[in-house]
N, C-alpha and C positions, 0 to 999 in steps of 0.2 A: 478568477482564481489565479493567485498568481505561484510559481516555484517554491518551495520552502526556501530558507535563506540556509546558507551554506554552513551552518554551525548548526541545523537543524537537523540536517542532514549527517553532519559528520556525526553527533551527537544518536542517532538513530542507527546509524552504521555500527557505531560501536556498541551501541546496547544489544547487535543482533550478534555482531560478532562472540561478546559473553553469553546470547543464550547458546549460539550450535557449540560453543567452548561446552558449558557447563555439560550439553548433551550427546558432547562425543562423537558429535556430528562430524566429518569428513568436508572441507571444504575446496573442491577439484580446482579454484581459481588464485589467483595473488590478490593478497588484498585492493592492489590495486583495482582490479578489472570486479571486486566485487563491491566494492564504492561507485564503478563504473555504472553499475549494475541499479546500486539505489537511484541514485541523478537522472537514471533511464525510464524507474517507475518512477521517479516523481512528475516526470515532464508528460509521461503518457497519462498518470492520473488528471494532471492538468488540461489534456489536449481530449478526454472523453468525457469530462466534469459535467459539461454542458449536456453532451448527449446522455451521457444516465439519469442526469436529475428528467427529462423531458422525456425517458421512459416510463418516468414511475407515474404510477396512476394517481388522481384525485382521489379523494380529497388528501390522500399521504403528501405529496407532492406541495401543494399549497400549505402544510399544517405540519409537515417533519423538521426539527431541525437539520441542518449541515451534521452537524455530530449526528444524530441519528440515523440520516440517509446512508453516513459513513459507517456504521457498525452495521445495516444491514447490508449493505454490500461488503463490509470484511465477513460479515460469517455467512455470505452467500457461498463465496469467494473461496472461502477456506474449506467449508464441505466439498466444493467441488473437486480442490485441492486434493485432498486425503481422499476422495473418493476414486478420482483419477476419471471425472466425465466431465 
């Protein structure tokens, strides 16, 4: 799995930027250091890719797509999030 490419990124940066806009969100950083901040998940999703797909159990494993391995680790991810465990 390789990096997203850098207009992918930017491109994602700023669509998160308009949601915490829209939501009145408080953002404690300079844009800069929070683009810092995307580059930094992208390289760890990168660097754990391996290790979560060879978590997951068979037959998921052998029979999930990529996108789909990906949405259940975003809404693993994100309960944990909001739940704060």
């Amino acid at each position: 799995m390789a990096v997203l490419a850098n207009a992918d990124r930017q491109r994602i940066f700023e669509e998160f930027m308009g949601e915490i806009s829209a939501d009145q969100e408080v953002c404690p950083v300079v844009k800069a250091d929070l683009r810092a901040a995307f580059n930094a998940a992208d390289d760890f999703a990168v660097s754990v890719a391996s290790t979560y797909n060879a978590a997951l159990p068979q037959p998921f494993r052998g029979a999930a797509s990529a996108s789909l391995k990906a949405r259940v680790f975003q809404k693993v991810l994100r309960e944990r999030w909001i739940k704060g465990v």
